[in-house]
C-alpha positions in Angstrom: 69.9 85.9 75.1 70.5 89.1 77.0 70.1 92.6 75.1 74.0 92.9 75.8 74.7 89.8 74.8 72.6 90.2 71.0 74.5 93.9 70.9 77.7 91.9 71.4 76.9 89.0 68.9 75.6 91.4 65.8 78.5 93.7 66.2 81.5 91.4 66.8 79.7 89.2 63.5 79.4 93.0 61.6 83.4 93.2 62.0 83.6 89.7 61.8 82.3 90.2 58.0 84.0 93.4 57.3 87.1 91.9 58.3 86.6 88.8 55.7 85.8 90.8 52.9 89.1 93.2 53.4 91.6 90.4 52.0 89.5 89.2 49.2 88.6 92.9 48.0 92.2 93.9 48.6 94.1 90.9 46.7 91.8 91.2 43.9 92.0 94.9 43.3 95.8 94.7 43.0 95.8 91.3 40.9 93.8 93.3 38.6 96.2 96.2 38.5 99.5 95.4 39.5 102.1 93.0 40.2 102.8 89.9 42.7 104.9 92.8 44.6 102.5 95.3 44.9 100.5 92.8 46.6 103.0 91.6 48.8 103.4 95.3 49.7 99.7 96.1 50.4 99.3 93.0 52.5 102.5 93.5 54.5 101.3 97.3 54.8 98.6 96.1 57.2 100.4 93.5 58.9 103.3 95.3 59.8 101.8 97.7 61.3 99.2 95.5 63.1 102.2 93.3 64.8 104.5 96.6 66.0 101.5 98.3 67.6 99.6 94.6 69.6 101.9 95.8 73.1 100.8 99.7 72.7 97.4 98.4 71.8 97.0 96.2 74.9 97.6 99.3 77.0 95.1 101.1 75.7 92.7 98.4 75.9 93.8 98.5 79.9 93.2 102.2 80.1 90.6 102.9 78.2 86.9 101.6 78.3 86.5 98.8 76.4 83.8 100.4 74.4 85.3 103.2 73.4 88.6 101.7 72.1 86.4 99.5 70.3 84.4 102.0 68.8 87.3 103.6 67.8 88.7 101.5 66.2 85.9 100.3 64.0 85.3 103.8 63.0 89.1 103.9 61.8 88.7 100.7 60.0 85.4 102.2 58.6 86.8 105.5 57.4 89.7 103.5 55.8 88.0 101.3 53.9 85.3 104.0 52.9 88.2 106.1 51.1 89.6 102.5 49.3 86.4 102.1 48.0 86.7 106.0 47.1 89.7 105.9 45.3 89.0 102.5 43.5 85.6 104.1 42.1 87.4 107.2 41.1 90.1 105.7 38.6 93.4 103.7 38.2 94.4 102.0 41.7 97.3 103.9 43.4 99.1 101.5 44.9 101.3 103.7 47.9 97.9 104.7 48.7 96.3 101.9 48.9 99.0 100.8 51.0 99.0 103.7 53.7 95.0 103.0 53.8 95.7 99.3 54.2 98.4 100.2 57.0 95.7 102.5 58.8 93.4 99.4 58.8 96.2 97.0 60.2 96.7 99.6 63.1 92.7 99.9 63.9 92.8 96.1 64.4 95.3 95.8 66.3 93.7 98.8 68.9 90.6 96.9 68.2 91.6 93.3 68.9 92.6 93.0 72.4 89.6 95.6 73.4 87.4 93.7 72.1 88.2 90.8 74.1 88.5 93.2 77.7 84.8 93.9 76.5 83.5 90.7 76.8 85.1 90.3 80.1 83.2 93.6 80.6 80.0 92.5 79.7 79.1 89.3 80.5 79.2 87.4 83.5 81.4 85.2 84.3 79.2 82.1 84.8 77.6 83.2 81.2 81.1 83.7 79.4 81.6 80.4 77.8 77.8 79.9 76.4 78.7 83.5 74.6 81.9 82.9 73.9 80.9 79.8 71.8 78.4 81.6 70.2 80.5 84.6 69.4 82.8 81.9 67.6 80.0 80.4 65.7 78.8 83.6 64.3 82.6 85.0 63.3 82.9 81.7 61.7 80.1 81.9 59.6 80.9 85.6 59.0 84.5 84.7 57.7 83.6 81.9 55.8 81.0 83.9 53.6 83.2 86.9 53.8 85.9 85.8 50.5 82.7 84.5 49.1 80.7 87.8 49.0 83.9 89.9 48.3 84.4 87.9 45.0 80.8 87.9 44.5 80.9 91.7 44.8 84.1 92.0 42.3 82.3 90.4 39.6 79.2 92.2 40.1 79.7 95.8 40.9 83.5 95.7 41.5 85.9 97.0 44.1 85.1 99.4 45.1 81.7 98.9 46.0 82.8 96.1 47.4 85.2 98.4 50.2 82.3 101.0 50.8 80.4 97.9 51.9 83.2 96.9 54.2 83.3 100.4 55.5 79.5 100.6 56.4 79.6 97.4 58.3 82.6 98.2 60.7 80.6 102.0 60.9 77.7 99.0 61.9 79.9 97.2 64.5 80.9 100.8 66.2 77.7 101.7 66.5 76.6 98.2 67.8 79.1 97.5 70.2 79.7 101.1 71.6 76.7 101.1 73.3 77.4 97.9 74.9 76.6 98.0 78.8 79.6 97.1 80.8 80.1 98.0 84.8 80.4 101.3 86.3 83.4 103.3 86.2 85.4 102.7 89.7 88.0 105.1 91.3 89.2 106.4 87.9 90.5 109.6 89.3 93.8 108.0 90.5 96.9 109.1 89.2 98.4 106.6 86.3 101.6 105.5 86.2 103.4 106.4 82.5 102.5 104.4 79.4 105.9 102.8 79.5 105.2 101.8 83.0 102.1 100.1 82.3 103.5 98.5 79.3 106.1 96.7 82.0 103.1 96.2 84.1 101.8 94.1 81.8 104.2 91.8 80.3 105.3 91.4 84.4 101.5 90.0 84.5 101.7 87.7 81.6 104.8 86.2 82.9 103.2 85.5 86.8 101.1 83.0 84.2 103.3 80.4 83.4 100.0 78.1 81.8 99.4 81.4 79.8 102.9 81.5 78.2 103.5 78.4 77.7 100.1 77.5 76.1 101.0 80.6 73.9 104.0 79.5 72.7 102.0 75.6 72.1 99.8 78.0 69.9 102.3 79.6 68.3 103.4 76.2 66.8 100.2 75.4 66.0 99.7 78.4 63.9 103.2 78.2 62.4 102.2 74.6 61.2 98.8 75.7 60.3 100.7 78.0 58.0 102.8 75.5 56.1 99.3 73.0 55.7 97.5 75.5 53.9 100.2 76.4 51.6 101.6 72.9 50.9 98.1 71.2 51.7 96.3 72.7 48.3 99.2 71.5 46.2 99.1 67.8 47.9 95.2 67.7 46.8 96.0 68.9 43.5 98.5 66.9 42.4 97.3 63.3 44.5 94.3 63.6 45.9 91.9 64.3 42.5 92.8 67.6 41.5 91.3 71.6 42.8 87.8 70.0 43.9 89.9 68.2 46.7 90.9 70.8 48.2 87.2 72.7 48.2 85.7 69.7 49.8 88.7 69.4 52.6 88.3 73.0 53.0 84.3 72.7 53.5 85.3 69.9 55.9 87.3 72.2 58.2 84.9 74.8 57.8 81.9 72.4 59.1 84.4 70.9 61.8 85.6 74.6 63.4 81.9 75.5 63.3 80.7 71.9 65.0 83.7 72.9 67.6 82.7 76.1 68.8 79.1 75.1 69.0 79.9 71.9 71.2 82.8 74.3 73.6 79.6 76.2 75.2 77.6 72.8 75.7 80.0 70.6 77.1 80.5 70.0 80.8 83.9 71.0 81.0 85.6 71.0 84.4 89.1 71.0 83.0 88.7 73.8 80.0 92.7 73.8 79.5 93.0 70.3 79.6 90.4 70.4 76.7 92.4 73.1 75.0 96.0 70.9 75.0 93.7 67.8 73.4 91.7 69.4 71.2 95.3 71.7 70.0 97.0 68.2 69.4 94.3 66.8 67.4 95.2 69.0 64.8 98.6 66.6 64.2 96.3 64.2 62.1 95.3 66.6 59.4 99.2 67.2 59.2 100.0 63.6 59.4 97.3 62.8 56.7 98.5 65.0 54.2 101.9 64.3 54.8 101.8 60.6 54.1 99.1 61.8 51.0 96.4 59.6 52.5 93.0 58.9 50.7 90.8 62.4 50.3 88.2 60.9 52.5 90.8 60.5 55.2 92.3 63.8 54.5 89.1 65.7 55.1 87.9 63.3 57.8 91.1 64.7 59.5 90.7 68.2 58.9 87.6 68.1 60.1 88.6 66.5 63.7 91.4 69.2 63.6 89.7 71.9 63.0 87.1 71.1 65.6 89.6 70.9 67.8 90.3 74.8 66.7 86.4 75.7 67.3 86.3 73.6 70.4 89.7 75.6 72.4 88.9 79.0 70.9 85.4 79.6 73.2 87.3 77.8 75.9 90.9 79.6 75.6 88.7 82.7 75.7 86.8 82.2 78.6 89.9 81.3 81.1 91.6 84.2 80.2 89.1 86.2 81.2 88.3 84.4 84.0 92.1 84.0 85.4 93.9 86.8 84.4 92.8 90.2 86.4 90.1 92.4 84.2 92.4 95.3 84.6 95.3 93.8 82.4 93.6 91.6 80.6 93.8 93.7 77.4 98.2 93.5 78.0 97.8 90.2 78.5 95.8 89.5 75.7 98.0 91.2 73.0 101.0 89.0 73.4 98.7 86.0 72.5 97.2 87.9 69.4 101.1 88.7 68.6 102.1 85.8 68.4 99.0 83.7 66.8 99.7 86.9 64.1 103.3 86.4 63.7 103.0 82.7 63.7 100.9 82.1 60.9 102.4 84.4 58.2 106.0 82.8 59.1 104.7 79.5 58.3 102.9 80.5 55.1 106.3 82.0 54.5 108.5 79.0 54.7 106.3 76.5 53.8 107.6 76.4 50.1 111.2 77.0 50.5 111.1 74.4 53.1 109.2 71.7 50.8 111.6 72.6 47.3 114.5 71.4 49.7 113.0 68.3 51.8 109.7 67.7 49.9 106.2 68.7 50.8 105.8 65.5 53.5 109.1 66.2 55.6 107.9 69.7 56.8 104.2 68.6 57.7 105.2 65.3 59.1 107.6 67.0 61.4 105.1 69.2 61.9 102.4 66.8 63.4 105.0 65.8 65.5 106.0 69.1 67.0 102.4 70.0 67.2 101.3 67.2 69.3 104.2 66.7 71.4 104.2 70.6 72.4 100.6 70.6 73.4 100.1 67.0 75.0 103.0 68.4 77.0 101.3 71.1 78.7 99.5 68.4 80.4 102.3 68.0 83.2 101.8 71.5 84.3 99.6 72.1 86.9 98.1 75.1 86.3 96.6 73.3 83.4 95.3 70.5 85.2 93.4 72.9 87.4 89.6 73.0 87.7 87.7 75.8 86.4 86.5 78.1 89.3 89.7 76.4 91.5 91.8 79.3 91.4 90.3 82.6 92.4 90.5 85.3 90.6 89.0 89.0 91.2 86.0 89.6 88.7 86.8 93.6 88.4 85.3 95.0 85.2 88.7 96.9 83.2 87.4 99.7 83.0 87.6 100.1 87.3 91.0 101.7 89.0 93.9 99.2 88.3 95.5 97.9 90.8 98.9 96.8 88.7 99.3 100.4 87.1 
């Protein structure tokens, strides 16, 4: 691998990490000294703020260097996280501070996430995008798998606190990692910019010139929302008929091994038709739905979840890569925050409704409609075109973001 290419790898896995062990640290530390609603409020202090900001975040990502938003925002994250760990070490948690540190965090990632992406795009050339990309998922994986694992690790052992001053030296380790990424020269960036609401119209008018972009959004969008309802109903469906808590672990280590098999195999394959991939490998996730719905055998279960969540590993490297490759470098970062937006919003929504939904119909109505929806939305894209398309068919300029836009 390429110097760029490690520096890109250790930082993105450093934040990778860092991110991982926030949740864990977080959820514990208020378990410990407060109330089911004093979590709810710390966790929706970060996500709140981390949904409102994606659009304004996306424009910076287009105006900015890559690099330096990045940087940025790790160093945020860092300094955040730093004082959490300060004011847990220093006495009884305060929870409306803990809460405005945890919103400071949210708003860092979302400044951070669509950057982050831009630098890639940035860094890498496009015939080399898809091997990194695949191996930038592999390492996040790993890193957010033994992310919970080391933040309860670090709760039983030292506490956390320590555990959030560890957090905050490893995003101060991805700034420093990935702000000295190389990307392209600077281009004509002495032109006059348009205003930031401007730009902000700029952008969503370029994400809606891409109807395959939208629409295999929007496919995502389900898929999250469904992904949502499986692993709040999913746990209670091993529990109670598929042999108790140790289900669940091993259909949980069976995702885990199939996302990681996924992204490994995206940057290997000879893919001609990456969104065509993407739709299939979306829809494959209807099984694990389906399986748990009906309460099938665990081995079928986790056999399932394993296919589906490769599926997830496989499109996420691939996903990546087209976007960079077909929508222009110089909004790529407004582009790329209505997809984070909605893969964020998603999720929690289905997490949300998964239990008022199953006390009315039953924990199999909900997922079994889900596999439905899931499937029938993504195996759909298939008629449009743009999907169909061969990668490299459609040209698209190769400008680095941080060079003049041409859309501002």
């Amino acid at each position: 691998m390429t110097p760029t290419l490690w520096r890109l790898l250790a930082g993105r896995t450093f934040a990778a990490f860092a991110t991982a062990l926030v949740p864990t640290t977080l959820t514990l530390a208020v378990v410990r000294a407060g109330s089911a609603g004093d979590l709810g409020l710390v966790l929706a202090a970060e996500l709140v703020p981390m949904l409102l900001l994606l659009p304004v975040a996306g424009v910076f990502a287009d105006r900015f260097p890559a690099r330096r938003v990045v940087l940025c925002a790790d160093l945020v994250r860092a300094a955040a996280q730093t004082a959490i760990g300060v004011l847990l070490l220093a006495g009884p948690v305060r929870i409306p501070v803990l809460a405005a540190l945890a919103a400071v965090t949210g708003a860092a990632v979302a400044f951070g996430t669509p950057s982050a992406r831009a630098l890639v795009a940035a860094a890498v050339p496009g015939a080399e995008r898809a091997r990194a990309n695949s191996r930038l998922m592999v390492a996040q994986g790993l890193a957010g798998v033994a992310g919970p694992a080391a933040a309860g690790g670090l709760m039983l052992a030292v506490g956390a606190g320590w555990s959030s001053l560890l957090t905050g030296a490893l995003f101060t380790a991805s700034a420093l990692t990935l702000g000295g990424v190389r990307t392209g020269a600077v281009a004509g960036g002495a032109g006059r910019r348009p205003g930031f609401t401007a730009e902000l119209r700029a952008g969503w008018a370029e994400t809606r010139r891409h109807p395959w972009f939208l629409a295999n959004v929007m496919a995502h969008g389900v898929w999250h929302l469904a992904a949502g309802l499986l692993l709040t109903l999913g746990p209670l469906i091993a529990v109670e008929s598929l042999g108790g808590e140790r289900a669940w672990v091993v259909v949980a280590q069976a995702g885990t091994a199939g996302m990681l098999a996924g992204a490994w195999a995206a940057g290997r394959l000879p893919v001609r038709r990456p969104l065509v991939w993407v739709a299939v490998a979306c829809a494959v996730f209807a099984g694990a739905l389906a399986a748990f719905g009906l309460r099938l055998p665990l081995p079928v279960a986790a056999g399932a979840y394993f296919l589906g969540m490769g599926g997830v590993g496989l499109l996420s490297p691939l996903w990546e890569t087209e976007i960079q490759r077909r929508v222009p470098a110089e909004a790529l970062g407004r582009v790329s925050s209505f997809d984070t937006l909605i893969s964020f919003g998603a999720r929690p929504l289905g997490l949300a409704v998964a239990a008022p939904l199953a006390a009315v119909t039953g924990t199999a109505a909900p997922l079994l409609v889900a596999a439905v929806v899931v499937a029938g939305v993504n195996l759909g894209l298939l008629g449009l075109r743009e999907v169909r398309a061969v990668s490299g068919a459609e040209p698209v300029r190769e400008s680095g973001p941080e060079t003049s836009p041409t859309l501002r």
